[in-house]
N, C-alpha and C positions, 0 to 999 in steps of 0.2 A: 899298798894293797889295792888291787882292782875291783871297782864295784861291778863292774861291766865286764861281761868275757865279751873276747873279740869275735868270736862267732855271733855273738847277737847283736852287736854294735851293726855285725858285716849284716844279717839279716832285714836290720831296721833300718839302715842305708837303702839294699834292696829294694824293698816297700816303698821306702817314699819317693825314692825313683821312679818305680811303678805308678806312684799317685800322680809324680808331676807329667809322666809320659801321659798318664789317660788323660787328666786334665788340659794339658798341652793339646794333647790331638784334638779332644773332643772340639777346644775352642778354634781351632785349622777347620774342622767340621763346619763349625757353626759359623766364621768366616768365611770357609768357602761359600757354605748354603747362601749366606744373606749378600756374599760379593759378586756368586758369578751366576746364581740357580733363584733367587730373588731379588735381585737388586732391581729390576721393573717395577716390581712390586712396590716395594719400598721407596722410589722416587718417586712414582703415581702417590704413594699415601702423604710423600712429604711437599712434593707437588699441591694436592686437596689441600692441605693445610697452610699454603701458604697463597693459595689462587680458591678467589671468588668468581663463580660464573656469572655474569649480568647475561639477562635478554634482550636482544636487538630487533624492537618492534619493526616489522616492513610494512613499508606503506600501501594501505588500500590501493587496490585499483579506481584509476579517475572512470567518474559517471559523466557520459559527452549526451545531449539531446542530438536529433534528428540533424540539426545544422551546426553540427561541431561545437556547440555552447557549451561550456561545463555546468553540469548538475550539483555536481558533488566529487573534493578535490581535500588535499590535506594542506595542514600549515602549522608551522614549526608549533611544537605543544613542550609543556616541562612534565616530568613523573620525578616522585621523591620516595626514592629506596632507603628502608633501616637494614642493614645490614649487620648485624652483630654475633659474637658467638653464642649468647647464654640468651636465653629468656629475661633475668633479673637485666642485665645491660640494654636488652632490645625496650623493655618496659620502662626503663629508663631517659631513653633516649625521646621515647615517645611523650614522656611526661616534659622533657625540654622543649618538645617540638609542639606543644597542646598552646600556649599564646599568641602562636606563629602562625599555625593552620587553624586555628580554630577549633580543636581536636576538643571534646564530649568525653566523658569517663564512660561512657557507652560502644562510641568507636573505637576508644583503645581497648575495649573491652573485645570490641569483634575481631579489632586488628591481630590483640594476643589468642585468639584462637587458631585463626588464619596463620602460626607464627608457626615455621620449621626450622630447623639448625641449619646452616651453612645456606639457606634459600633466601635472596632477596624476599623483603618485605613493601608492598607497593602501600606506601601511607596517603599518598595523594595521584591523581593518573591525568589534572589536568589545574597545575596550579600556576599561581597568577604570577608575571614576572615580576611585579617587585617582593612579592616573597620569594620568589628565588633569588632577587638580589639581596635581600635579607641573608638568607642563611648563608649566602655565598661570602660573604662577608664576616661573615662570621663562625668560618667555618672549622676553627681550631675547638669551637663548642658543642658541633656536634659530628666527633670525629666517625659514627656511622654511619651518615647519612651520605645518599651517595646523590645525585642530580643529573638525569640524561633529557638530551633533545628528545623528542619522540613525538612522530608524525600525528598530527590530531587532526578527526577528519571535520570537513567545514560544507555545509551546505548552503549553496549559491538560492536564495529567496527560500529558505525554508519552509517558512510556514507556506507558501504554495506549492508544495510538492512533499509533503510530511507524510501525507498517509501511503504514495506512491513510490516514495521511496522509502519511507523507514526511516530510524535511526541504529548508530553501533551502542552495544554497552558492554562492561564487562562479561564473562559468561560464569554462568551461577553453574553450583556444584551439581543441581538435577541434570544440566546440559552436558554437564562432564561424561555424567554415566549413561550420555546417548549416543549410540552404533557411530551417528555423523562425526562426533566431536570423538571420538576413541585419541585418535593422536593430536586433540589440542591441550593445552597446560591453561592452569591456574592464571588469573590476570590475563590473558586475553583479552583484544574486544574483536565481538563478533554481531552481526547483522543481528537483529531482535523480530524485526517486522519489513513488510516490503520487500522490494527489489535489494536491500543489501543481505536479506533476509534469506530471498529464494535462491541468487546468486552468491551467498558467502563463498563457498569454495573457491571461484573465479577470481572476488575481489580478496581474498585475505591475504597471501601469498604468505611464503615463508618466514618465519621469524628465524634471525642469527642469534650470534652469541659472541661475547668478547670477556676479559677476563681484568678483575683489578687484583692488586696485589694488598697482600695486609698482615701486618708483623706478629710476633707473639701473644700479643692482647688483642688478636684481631683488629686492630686499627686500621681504617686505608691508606694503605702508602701510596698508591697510584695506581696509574694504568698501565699493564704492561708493553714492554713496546718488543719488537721479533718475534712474539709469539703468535701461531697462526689461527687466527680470529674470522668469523661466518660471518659477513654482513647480511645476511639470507638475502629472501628475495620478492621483487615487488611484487603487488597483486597484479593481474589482467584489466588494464582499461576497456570496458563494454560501451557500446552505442547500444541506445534507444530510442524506441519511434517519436517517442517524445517532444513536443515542441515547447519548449518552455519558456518561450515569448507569450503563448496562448496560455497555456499554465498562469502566468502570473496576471495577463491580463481578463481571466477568467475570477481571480483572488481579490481584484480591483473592484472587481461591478455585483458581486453574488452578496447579496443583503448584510448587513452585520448581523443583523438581529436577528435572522434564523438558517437552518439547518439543513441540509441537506446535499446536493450531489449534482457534476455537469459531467459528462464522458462525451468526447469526441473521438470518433474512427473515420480511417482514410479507406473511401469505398476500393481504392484498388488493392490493396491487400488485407485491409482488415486490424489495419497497426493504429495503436493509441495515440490519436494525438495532444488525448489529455484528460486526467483523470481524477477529479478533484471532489474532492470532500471536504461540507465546513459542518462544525466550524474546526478550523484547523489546529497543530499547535506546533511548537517549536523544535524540529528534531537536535539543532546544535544545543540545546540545554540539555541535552539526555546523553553526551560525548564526555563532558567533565563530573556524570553521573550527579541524579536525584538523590536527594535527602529524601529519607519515610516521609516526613511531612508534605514535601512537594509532589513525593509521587502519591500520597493520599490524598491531596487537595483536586488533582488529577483527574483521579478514579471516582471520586465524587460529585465531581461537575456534574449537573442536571442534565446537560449540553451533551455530553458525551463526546468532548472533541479528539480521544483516540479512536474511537468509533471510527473506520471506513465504509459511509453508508453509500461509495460507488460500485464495492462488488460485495459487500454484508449487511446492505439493509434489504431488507425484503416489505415490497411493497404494493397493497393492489393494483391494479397498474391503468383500474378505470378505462377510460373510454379509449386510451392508445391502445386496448389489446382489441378493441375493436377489428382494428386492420387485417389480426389473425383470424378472427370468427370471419371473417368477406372471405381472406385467401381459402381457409379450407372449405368455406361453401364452395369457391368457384374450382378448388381440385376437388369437390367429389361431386361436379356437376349438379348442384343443387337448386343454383340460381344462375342467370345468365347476367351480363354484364347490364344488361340497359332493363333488367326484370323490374315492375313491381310488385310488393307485396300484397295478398289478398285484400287487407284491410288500412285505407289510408290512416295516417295521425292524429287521432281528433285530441292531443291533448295526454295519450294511456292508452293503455292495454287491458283487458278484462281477460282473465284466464285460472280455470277453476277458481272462480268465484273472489279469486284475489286482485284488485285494479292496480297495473304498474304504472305510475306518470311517467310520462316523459318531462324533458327538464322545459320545452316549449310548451305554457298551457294550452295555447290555444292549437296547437297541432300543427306538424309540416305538410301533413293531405300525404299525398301520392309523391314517393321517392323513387328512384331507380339506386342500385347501388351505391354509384358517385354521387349523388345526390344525398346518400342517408349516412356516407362520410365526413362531406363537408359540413354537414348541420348537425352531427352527431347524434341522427335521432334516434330515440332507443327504438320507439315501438317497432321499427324496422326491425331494429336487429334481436328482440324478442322472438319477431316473426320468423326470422334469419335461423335463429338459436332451434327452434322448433320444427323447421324444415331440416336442419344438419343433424337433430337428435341426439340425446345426451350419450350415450352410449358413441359413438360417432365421432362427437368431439372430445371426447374425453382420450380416444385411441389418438385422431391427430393431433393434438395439444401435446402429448406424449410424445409420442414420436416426432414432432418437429423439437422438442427438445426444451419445453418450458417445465421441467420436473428437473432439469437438470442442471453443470455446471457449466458454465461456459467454455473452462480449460484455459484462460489466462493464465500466465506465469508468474503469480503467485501466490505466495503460500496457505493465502486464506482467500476461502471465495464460497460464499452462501450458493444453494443449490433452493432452485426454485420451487414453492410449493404451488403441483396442481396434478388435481386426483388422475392417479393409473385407470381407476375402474370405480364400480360403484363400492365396493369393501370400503373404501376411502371416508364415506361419511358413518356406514356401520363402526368402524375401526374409531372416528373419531367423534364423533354427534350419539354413537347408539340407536340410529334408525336408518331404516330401509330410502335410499330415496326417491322422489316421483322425479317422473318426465321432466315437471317444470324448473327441475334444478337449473337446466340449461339457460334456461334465460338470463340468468344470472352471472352466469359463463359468457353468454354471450355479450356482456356490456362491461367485461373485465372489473365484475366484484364473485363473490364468494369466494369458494378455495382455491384463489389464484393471487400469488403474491411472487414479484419479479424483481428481479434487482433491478436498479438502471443501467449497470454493463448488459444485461440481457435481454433488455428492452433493445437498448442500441444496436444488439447485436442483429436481433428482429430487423429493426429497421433498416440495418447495413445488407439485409437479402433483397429490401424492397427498391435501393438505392443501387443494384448491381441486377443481375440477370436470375433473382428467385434465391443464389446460394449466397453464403456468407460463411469466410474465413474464420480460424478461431481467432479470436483479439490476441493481442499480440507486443509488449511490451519492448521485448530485445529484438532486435533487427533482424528479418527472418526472410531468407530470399523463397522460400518454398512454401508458405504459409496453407496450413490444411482444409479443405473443409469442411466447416462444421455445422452449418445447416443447408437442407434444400427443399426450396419450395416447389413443390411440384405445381408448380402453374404455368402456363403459357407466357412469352413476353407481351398479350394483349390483354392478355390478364392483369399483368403486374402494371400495365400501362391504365389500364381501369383504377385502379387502387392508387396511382400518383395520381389521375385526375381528382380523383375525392379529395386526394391530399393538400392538392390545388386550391379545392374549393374551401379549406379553411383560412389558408392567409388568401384568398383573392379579393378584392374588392366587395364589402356584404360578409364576408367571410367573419367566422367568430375570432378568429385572430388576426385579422390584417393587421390591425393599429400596432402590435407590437412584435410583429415581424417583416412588415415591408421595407426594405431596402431600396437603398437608391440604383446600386448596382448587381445585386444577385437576387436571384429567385430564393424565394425558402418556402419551401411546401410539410408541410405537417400535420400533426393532431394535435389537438390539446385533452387535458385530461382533468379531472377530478377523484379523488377516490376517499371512501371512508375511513375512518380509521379510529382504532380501540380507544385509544388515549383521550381520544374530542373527537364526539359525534358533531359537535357544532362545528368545527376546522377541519376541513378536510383537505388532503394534501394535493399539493398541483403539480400537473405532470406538464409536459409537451416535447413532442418524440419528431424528430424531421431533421430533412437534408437542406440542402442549401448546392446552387454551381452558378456561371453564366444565365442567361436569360439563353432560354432554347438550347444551355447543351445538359451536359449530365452529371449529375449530384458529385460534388468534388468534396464533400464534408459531409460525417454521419451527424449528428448531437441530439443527447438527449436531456433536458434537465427535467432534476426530482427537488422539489423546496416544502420541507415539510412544513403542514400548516399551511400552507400557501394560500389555499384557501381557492382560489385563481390560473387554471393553467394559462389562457390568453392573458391575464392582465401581469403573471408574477412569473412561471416558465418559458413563457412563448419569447421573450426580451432578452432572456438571458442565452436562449438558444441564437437567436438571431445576432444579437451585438459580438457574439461567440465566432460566430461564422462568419460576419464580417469582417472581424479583425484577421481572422484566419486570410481571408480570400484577397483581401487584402496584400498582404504579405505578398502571400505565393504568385502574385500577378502585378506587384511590385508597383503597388499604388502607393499613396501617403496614407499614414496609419489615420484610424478616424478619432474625432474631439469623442467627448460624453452624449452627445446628440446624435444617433442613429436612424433609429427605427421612426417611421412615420408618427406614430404615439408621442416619441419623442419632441420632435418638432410641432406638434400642435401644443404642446404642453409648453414649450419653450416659448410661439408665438413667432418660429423661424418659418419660413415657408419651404414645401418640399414641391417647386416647382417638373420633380422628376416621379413624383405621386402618378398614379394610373388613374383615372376617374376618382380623384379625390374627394370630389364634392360627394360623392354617397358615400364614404367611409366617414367624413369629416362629422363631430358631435355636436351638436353644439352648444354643449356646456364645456366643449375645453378637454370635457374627461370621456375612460375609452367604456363605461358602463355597460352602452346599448350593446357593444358589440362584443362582452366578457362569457356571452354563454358558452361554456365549455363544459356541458355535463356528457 
């Protein structure tokens, strides 16, 4: 008996011939798709899973000074990658790695956040080699971790040259999301401050890329070899006007115990020959990156030694601005070179009813201009201030450019406070002001505060033909410029004899800038200041060249508190520019005994002294001749 007719036997044969025909095609289909119409696809995705990308840091561009020196150069560095698949194994791995580095339940904590799948993880960017002989040895323990060379940058006397150059650090996530950094990645390190700062682009150069290989459980099996890997590419080595022989031998003699700033410029183009700020600190500790505490113990210093106070401290600029109150009397014809003023010295000035000393009680009498330089007298330049009128100087002070920047190349640079117009004290005091403001103008105190780049700068006009270049860090055959004094060359030759008459013989600063071999003509200064009315800070602004030719060095030093521009800046200008002058005329460097001061203190004789007998003190010390108000 048949359960089955053979028609439906034959139908159900049919069918399942049909089932296996679709099923057959469908899977030729899905073969062909993923053999001949996806197969790129599919090796790229089996590819990613079996190849980790490393980044191939490229090495900064070398920093070279003016005579080919290097500044700043790299040398061999360790970075220690976790590389894992899961979070649970990376947080693992880091807990193995926490006796070895040091690792904090805090930094692994930053670590796991900073943590993406299939991305190197940077757990250390600058570690020491015998941990990395450590784990290397041990390296079946921690089979994520991965250990590259990588250039670490090193600067040649750091701490004198910190503020002027900078240091690199990682680059933080606010830097990511800014226009500059658009195409740079996570773990970077990038310029922070300074010249690695203003020139990052220059010095970063390209980062490559190479690739390890890692099994089923993500483990490293190795480095792969035929496959074609980026070494990217270096950064741009730059030259700088820089001389960093004078650099460090300025780091040598500037006080430990206080504060403040020495800039040097080369009067022929207006280039830094050195730009230095204490008190200093250490850029190569900031390469293997700060701990919070180090960088709060930092930020807290009273001292303020990241503080660049050679182009961001702003400061009255006292009796060196003097020079500018002579110049724009003698451009708006006010006073004549060999003029005196109506009313001799006796001591002060009387004017609406208020009496200004001068810093000589007993009076200088009757000065001519170079005369009221050298001795820095004020009543003079009371009288001066009062003849130019406030309104008058307020416009030249302006337009010669002390409200302004200098235009140094880089990235931070204080812009000078000194009033547009009279709005100036309405806008900041709430009153009208009188005529007699000028006075005050005119002996470089009230609302006049200048950096010491821009002081220098001043003085690199006086030291040249009236104009002055903008300063100038990177090597600049065309250099702009960026001030000009409308004076006569007899004019500007009036204004170095005043200059004359403070280091000359008598002068308020001989003792601590006469030289054996170069002239150094300047001003000294004093100025008030918010912090201690009783300390006031000392300036001294001047050139230096040969005996009878022409200024071959600008220098200014600023020493807060100084108290002393002839006894505590005038020395440090001069020892500055000797060693400089030195150099460049290829003499033997000098001992610690320089300046005339020095050798009477020392008990050396300076047989090369000019009329020493009227300078000489004779208690030994340089008191009589400190007046530098």
């Amino acid at each position: 008996m048949r359960l089955v007719h053979p028609h439906t036997r034959r139908r159900r044969a049919t069918g399942a011939l049909g089932i296996v025909t679709i099923v057959l095609g469908a899977l030729a289909i899905q073969f062909f798709r993923v053999q001949m119409l996806q197969s790129n696809d599919y090796m790229l995705q089996s590819e990613s899973n079996r190849l980790r990308p490393l980044p191939v840091a490229a090495p900064r561009g070398t920093i070279f000074d003016r005579n080919d020196r290097v500044i700043a150069d790299n040398v061999p560095g360790y970075v220690i990658y976790v590389l894992r698949e899961s979070r649970e194994s990376t947080r693992e791995t880091l807990e193995r790695l926490k006796p070895y580095l040091a690792l904090s339940d805090e930094v692994i904590e930053s670590l796991m956040v900073r943590y993406q799948r299939w991305e190197p993880l940077v757990v250390e960017i600058d570690a020491d080699f015998e941990v990395v002989s450590v784990l290397e040895e041990r390296r079946e323990d921690f089979p994520g971790i991965v250990i590259e060379t990588r250039p670490k940058r090193r600067y040649i006397s750091g701490n004198a040259v910190s503020h002027v150059l900078g240091y690199v650090n990682e680059i933080t996530v606010e830097e990511l999301a800014e226009p500059r950094f658009s195409e740079y990645e996570p773990g970077v390190l990038i310029g922070k401050v300074g010249i690695e700062r203003q020139y990052e682009e220059r010095l970063q150069g390209r980062r490559g890329v190479r690739y390890l290989e890692v099994d089923a459980l993500g483990r490293i099996v190795g480095s792969l070899q035929g496959i074609e890997e980026d070494p990217g590419q270096p950064g741009e080595d730059i030259r700088l006007t820089l001389d960093l022989d004078l650099m460090e031998w300025i780091h040598s003699i500037f006080p430990d115990s206080l504060a403040g700033a020495v800039v040097a410029l080369d009067p022929v183009d207006g280039g830094v020959l050195a730009l230095y700020s204490a008190p200093t600190f250490d850029p190569n500790a900031f390469v293997s990156g700060l701990t919070p505490e180090e960088w709060a113990v930092l930020e807290a210093d009273p001292r303020k030694p990241l503080f660049n106070r050679s182009v961001m401290g702003l400061y009255p600029p006292g009796s060196t601005w003097k020079l500018a109150a002579a110049a724009i009397a003698l451009d708006r014809g006010v006073v004549g070179p060999h003029e005196v003023m109506p009313e001799p010295c006796t001591g002060g000035f009387l004017h609406d009813g208020l009496y200004r000393r001068c810093w000589l009680a007993e009076g200088h009498g009757y000065l001519d201009l170079a005369g009221a330089i050298a001795n820095s007298c004020n009543v003079y330049f009371y009288q001066l201030g009062m003849k130019i009128g406030l309104d008058a100087m307020l416009e030249a002070g302006t337009r010669i450019g002390f409200a302004e920047q200098c235009g140094i190349d880089l990235p931070q640079e204080s812009r000078g406070i000194f009033p547009a117009g009279r709005d100036f004290w309405r806008r900041e005091f709430g009153y009208d002001p009188q005529e007699g403001e000028v006075l005050n103008l005119a002996i470089g105190q009230g609302p006049n505060s200048q950096t010491p780049l821009k002081m220098a700068q001043f003085y690199l006009a006086l030291a040249r033909n009236g104009s002055a270049p903008t300063p100038h860090l990177i090597e600049n055959p065309d250099p702009t410029e960026r001030w000009r004094l409308n004076v006569s060359s007899e004019s500007i030759e009036v204004l170095r004899e005043g200059l004359r008459g403070v280091t000359a013989p008598g002068g308020t600063a001989v003792l601590g800038t006469a030289l054996e071999h170069w002239e150094v003509i300047g001003k000294t200064g004093t100025s008030q200041n918010a912090q201690d009315s009783l300390r006031a800070h000392a300036w001294f602004a001047g050139m230096a060249g040969p005996w009878g030719g022409e200024p071959e060095i600008v220098v200014v030093a600023l020493v807060e508190f100084g108290e002393s521009g002839s006894g505590v800046a005038a020395p440090l200008v001069a020892k500055t520019a000797d060693f400089y002058l030195r150099r460049k005329h290829g003499m033997p460097p000098p001992d610690s005994i320089q300046t005339l001061g020095e050798h009477y203190r020392a008990g050396r004789p300076a047989p090369w002294a000019r009329r020493a007998d009227e300078a000489e003190p004779s208690s030994g010390e340089a008191e009589p001749f400190l007046n530098d108000r």
